[in-house]
N, C-alpha and C positions, 0 to 999 in steps of 0.2 A: 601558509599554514601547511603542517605535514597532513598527510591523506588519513593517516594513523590516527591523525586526532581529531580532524574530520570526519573521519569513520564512526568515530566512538560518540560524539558529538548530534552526528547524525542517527545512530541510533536510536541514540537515550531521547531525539527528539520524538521518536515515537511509542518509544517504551515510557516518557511520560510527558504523553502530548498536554499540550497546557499552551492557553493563549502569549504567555511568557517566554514561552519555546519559541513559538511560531515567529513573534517579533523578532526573536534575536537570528534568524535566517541566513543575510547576508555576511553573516559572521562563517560560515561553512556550507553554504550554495552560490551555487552561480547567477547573477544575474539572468542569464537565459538558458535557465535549467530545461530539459525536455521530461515529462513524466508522461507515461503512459500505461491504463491499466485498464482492465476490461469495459470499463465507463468513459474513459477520460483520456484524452489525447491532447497535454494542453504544454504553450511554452512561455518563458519566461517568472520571475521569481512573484510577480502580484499575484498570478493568476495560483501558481505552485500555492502561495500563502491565502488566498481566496478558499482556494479546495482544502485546505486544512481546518480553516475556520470553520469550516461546512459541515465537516466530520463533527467536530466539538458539540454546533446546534441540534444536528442532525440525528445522532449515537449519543446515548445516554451509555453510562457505566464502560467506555471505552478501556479496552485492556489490550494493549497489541504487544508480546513478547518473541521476540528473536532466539530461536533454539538453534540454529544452526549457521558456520561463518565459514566463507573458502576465500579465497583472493587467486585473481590472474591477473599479473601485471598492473595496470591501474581500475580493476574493475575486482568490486565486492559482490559475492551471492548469498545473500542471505534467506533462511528458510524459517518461516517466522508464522503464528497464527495471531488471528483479530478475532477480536469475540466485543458484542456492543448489542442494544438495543435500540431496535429500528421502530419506531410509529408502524403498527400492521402488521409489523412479520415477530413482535417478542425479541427472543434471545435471536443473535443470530451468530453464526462462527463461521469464520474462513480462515481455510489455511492454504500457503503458496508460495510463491518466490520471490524475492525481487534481484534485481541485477544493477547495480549502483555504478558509476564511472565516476572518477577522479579526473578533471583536468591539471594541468601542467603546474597550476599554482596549488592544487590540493582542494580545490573547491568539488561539491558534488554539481555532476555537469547534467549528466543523464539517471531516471531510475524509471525503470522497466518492469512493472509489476506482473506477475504470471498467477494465475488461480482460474477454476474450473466457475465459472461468472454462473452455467446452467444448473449444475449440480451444488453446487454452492449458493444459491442467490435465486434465481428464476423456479429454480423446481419446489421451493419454499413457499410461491405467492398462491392463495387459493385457486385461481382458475388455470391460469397458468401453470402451475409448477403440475395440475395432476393431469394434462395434457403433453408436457415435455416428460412425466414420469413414465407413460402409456410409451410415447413412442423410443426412449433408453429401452422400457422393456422389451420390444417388438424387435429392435435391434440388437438385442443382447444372444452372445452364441452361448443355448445349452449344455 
């Protein structure tokens, strides 16, 4: 498969994640994909399609759109926000980066997700988040 249609493939599986997407995976991932993002450090394609399903139970009203596209050589960056509903936290939005690799047949090999997990996610949770608020502010230069 071209990486190009891989690429697009793989987007649209998150621009309209659906349990229907998820099954069709090994069509444009690799068996032992690597993903990695502020939660999760996991490999191989079950596990990849495990954590998607999770999202689906987990995030009510899922909305993830891709605004921004670069490529280096076999590796895609895209800059994309999530927005969903978590049990305890309401609305929730993240927005971030991920970093996608292409192996040699066009399949996606690696995806590398980048986002601010404290100010994004932790500073959100009642007890927590206004104790990581306190010490952002303490650190923060005048």
């Amino acid at each position: 498969m071209k990486i190009i249609n891989s690429s697009e493939l793989y987007i649209r599986l998150f621009e309209e994640l659906s349990l229907e997407r998820i099954e069709s995976l090994e069509n444009f991932v690799s068996a032992d994909i690597k993903f990695q993002d502020p939660f999760n450090d996991l490999t191989g394609l079950d596990s990849f399609r495990h954590l998607l399903k999770k999202i689906l139970i987990d995030v009510k009203d899922v909305n993830f759109k891709v605004t921004h596209r670069a490529w280096s050589d076999r590796t895609l960056f895209l800059r994309w926000s999530f927005e969903g509903e978590i049990k305890g936290l309401k609305k929730w939005k993240v927005e971030g980066m991920s970093e996608v690799s292409f192996d040699e047949s066009g399949m996606v090999c690696h995806h590398f997700d980048h986002w601010d997990a404290a100010e994004q996610f932790y500073e959100k949770l009642p007890i927590v988040g206004a104790v990581l608020r306190y010490i952002r502010r303490r650190l923060m230069v005048s």
